[in-house]
C-alpha positions as CSV (number, residue, x, y, z in Angstrom):
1,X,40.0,-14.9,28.0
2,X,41.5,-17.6,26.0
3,X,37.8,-18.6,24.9
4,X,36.3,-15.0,24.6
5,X,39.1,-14.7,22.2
6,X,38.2,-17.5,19.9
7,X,34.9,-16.5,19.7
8,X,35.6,-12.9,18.7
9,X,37.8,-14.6,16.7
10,X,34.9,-16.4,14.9
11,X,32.6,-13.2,14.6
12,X,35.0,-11.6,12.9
13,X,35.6,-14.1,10.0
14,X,32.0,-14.5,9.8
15,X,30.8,-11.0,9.9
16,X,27.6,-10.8,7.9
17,X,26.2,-14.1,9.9
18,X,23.3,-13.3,12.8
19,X,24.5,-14.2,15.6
20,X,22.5,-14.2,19.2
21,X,24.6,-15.1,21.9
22,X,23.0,-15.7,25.2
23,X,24.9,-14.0,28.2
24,X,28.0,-13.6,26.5
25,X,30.2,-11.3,28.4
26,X,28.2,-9.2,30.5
27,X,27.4,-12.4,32.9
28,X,30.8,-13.4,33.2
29,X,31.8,-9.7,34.1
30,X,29.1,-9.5,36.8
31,X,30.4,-12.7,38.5
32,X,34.5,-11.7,38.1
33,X,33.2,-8.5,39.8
34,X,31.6,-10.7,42.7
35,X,34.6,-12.2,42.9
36,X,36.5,-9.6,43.2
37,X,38.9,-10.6,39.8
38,X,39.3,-8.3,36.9
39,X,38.0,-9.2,33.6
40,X,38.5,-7.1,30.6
41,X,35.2,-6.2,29.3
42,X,36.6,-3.2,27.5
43,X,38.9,-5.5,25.1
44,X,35.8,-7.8,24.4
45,X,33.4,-4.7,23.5
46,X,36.0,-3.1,21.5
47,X,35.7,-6.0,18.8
48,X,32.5,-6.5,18.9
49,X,31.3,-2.9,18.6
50,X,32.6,-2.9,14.5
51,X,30.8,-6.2,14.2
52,X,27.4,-4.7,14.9
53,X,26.6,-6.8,18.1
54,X,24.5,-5.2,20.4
55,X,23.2,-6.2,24.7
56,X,19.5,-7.4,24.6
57,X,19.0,-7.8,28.4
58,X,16.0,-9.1,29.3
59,X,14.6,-8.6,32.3
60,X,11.5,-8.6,34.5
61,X,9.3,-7.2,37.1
62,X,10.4,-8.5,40.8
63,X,7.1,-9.4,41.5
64,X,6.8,-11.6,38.1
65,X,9.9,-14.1,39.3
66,X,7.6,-16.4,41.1
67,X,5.7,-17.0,38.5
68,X,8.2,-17.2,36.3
69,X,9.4,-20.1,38.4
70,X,6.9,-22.2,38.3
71,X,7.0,-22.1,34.6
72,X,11.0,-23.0,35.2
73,X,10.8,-25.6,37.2
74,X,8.3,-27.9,34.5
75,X,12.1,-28.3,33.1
76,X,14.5,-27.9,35.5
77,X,17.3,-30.2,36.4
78,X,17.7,-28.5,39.2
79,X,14.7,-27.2,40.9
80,X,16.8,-26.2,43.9
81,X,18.5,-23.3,42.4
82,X,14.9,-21.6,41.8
83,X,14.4,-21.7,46.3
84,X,15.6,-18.5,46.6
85,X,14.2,-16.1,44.5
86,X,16.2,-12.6,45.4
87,X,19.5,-14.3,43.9
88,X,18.0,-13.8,40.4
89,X,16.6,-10.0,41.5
90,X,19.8,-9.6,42.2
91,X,21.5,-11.0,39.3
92,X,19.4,-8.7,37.8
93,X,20.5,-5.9,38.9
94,X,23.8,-6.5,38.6
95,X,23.3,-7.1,34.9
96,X,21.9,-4.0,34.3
97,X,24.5,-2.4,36.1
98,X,26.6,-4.2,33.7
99,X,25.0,-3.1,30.9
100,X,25.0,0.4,32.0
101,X,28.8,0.6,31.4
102,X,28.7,-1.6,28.5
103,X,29.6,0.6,25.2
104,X,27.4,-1.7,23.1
105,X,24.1,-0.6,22.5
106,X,21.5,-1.3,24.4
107,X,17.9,-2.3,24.8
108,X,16.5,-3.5,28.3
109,X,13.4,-5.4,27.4
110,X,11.2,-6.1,29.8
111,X,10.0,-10.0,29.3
112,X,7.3,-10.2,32.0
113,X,3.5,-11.2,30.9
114,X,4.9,-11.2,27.0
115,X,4.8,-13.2,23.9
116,X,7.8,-14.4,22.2
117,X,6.6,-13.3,19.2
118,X,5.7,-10.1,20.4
119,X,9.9,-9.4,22.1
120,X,11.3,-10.4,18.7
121,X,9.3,-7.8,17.3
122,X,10.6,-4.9,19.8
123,X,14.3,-6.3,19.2
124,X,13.9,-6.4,15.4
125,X,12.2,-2.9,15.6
126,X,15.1,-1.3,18.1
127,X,17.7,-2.9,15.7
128,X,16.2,-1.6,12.4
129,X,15.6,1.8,14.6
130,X,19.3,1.4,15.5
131,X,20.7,0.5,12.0
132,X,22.2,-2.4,13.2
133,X,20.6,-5.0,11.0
134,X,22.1,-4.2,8.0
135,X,25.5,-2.6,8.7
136,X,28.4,-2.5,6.5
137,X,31.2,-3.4,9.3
């Protein structure tokens, strides 16, 4: 918490920044729940909601992680973790479980067969449709 607590710490002095933050507390949530320890996810969202932040979670299609692993494993360290494929359906789900509860906002975009260009249009058009881009916080 000690470390969640910096970085909220850091938002909040810089406020009017951008920030993206990949798998910031939703992931660490989903694995305290696995193993079985709490983890206050309520305290975290609580300061972040005045800040503006908001859950992007990208997923995709079940059927699309193969594929999506072949593309992986060009620059994987550790192609191993990629051999069983339902761990990350699963992590999945769990995430959007996760995100169900969250009291962020929340878009679910789907990843599968698009360009990057293309998902940071939906995101910027779901924040401007959301009025999160130019809050006064």
């Amino acid at each position: 918490m000690e470390a969640y607590r910096t970085w909220l710490r850091l938002f909040e002095l810089h406020r009017y920044y951008t920030w993206v933050v990949d798998r910031f507390h939703l992931s660490t949530a989903v694995h305290q729940e696995r193993q079985e320890r709490a983890f206050d996810i309520e305290q975290i969202e609580r300061r972040l909601l005045p800040l503006g932040f908001a859950v992007v979670l990208c997923t995709r299609t079940p059927e699309s992680f193969a594929a999506a692993r072949e593309e992986r494993l060009r620059v994987s360290a550790n192609p191993s973790q990629y051999d069983d494929l339902d761990v990350f359906v699963r992590e999945q789900d769990a995430l959007r479980k996760a995100a169900e509860r969250s009291a962020l906002p929340v878009l679910e975009l789907d990843v599968t067969n698009r360009s990057e260009a293309e998902l940071a249009d939906v995101v910027t058009d779901w924040y401007a449709d959301h009025n999160l881009l130019h809050q006064d916080h």
